[in-house]
N, C-alpha and C positions, 0 to 999 in steps of 0.2 A: 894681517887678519885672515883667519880660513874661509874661505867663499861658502856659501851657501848654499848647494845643490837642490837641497828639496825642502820645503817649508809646510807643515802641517797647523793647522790652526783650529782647535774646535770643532772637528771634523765629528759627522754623525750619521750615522745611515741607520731605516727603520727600513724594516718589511712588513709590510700591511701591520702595520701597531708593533711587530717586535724589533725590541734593539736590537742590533746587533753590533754596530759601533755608537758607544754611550756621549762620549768627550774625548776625543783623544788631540794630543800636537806635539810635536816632536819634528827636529829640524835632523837635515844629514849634511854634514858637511864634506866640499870633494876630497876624493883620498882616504874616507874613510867609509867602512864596512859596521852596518848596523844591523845588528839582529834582532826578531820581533818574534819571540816567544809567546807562549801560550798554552794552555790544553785545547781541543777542540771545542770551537763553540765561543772561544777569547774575545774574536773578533779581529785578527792576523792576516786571515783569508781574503775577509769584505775591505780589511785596510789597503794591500796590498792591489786587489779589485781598480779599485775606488785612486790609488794614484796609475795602475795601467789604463784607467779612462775606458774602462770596461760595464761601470758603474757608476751614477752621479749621486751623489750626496747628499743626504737630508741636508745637512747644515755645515756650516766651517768651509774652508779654504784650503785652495792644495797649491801650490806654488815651487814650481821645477823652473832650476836656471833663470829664475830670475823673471818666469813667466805665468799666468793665471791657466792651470789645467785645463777645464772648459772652453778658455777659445781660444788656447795656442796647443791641443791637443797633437793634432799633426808632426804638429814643429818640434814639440819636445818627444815625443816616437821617436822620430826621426834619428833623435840622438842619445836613443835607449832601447835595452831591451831586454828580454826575459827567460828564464830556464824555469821549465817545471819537470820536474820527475813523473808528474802525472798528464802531462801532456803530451798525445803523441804527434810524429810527422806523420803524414799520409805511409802508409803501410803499403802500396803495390810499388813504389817507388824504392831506386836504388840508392845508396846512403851520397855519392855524389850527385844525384839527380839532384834530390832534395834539398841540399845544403847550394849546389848550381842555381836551382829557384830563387832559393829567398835568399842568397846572395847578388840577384837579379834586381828582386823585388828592393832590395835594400840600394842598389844602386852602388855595388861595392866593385872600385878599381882595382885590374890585376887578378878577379875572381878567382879562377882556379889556382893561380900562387897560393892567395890565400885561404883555400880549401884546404891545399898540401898543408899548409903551415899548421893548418888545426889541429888535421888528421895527427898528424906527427906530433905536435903536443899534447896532447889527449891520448896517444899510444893508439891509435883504432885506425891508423891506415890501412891495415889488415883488408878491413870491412868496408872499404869505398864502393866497392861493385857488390855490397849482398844487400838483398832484400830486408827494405828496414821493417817490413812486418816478421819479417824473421827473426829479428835482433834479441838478444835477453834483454829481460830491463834495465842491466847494470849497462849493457852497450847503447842501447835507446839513450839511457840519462846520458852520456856522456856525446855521442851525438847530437843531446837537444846542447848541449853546452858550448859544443861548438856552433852549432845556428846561432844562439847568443853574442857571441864575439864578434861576428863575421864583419861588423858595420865599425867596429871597435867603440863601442858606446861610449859614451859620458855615464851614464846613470844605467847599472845594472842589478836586475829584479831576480832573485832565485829562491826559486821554492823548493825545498828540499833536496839541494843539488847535488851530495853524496846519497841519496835514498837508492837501495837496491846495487852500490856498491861493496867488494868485500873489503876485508879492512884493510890489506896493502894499496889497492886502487884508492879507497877512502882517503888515505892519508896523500898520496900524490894527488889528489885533485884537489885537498885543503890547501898544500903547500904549492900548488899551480896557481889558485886562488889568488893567495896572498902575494907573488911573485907577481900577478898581473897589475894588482892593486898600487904595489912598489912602482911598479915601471911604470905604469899608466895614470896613476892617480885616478883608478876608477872609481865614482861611487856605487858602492851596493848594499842593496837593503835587502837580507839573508835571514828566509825564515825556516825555521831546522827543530826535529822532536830530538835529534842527536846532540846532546848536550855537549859531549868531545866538541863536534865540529865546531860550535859557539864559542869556546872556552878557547881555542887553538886559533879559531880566525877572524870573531868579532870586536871588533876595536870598544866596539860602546853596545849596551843593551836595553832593548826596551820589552819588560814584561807585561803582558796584558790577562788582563782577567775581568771578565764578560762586561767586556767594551770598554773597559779603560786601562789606564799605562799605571801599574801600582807599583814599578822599579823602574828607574833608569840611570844606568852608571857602564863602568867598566864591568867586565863578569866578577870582579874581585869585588867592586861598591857593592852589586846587586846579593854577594855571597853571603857579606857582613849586615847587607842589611837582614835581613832572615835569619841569619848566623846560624847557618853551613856552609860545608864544607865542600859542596860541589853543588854546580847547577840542577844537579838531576836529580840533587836532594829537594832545593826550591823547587821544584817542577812538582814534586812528588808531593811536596809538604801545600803549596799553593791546590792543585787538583783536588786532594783530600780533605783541605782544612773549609772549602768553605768561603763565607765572607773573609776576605784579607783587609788591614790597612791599607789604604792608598798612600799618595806620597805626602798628603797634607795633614795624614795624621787621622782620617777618616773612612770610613770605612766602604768601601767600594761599593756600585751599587748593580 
């Protein structure tokens, strides 16, 4: 039977009166790669918040490894972590300084091996000694990528983790991705406006629209349900149409 890695339950967050996550639960199991779709505004952002324990929840349940969010917070950090494209590292710092840090802070054995190893999978050895305020953003994104790794997580968080890559890099970093996923039985829960990236590396999907889950399947279930022909049709046809169905036949709220 597949473990269990993340357990959502009922989950709900308001900001002073407005929703912003309605009802949402959805479970991720290890080794597998979920995607959390949306247009802006879905409620993807505050989800994703909301299990980094960056944010506490009006209502529902979050449960990592087997553990209650709220007071094993720490503990499941510990054995996770996150990439955003929109997040930067400290800018006067050099691209090994900064990954030296929180490969510090992380408590990671063999540290500088495991810098090298990054650099070189990620193709950015190049750039250890330059200024990561200097960086483009396609080299930033993939620098945060490797901070991500460094602890070699259980449970990995990425927010737009191709964003600001061009298409030959985009594709080597999907299929690094998934190569790590292989080996590692990492979980990751992968939120993307690139519907490529989804379709190529999400094992299962879950689509949200203003605060709830109105698809979840394979990208193929999610295709048939809406019936198109590609994600980025659903994406187009969900953003413009409006109220949509949920999954229970009702109509979102």
């Amino acid at each position: 039977m597949a473990e269990s890695i993340v357990e959502v339950q009922h989950l709900r967050k308001e900001f002073d009166g407005t929703v912003a996550v309605a009802d949402v639960s959805f479970v991720a199991q290890r080794g597998e790669i979920v995607g959390v779709l949306g247009a802006n505004g879905a409620g993807k952002t505050t989800t994703i918040q909301i299990l980094l324990g960056l944010i506490k929840p009006t209502g529902g349940t979050v449960t990592v490894f087997g553990k209650d969010l709220e007071r094993n917070r720490v503990e499941i950090l510990q054995r996770s972590n996150f990439s955003s494209a929109y997040t930067g590292l400290p800018s006067n710092l050099k691209v090994w300084e900064n990954l030296l840090i929180f490969a510090m802070i992380y408590g990671v054995n063999n540290h500088r091996q495991k810098i090298d190893e990054l650099l070189q999978m990620f193709e950015i050895a190049h750039l250890r000694n330059k200024i990561t305020g200097n960086l483009s953003s396609g080299e930033s994104t993939r620098v945060n990528l490797c901070k991500s790794l460094l602890n070699d997580p259980e449970l990995l968080m990425l927010d737009e983790p191709t964003a600001s890559l061009d298409p030959d890099i985009a594709d080597k970093v999907r299929k690094l991705l998934r190569r790590i996923q292989t080996e590692r039985q990492i979980t990751m829960i992968y939120t993307s406006h690139n519907m490529r990236d989804v379709e190529e590396v999400c094992d299962r999907v879950l689509f949200m629209h203003k605060g709830h889950i109105i698809a979840e399947g394979t990208p193929q279930q999610v295709k048939d349900k809406f019936n198109q022909t590609s994600l980025e049709d659903v994406f187009i046809s969900v953003a413009r149409g409006g109220d949509v169905l949920a999954g229970n036949g009702e109509a979102a709220k």
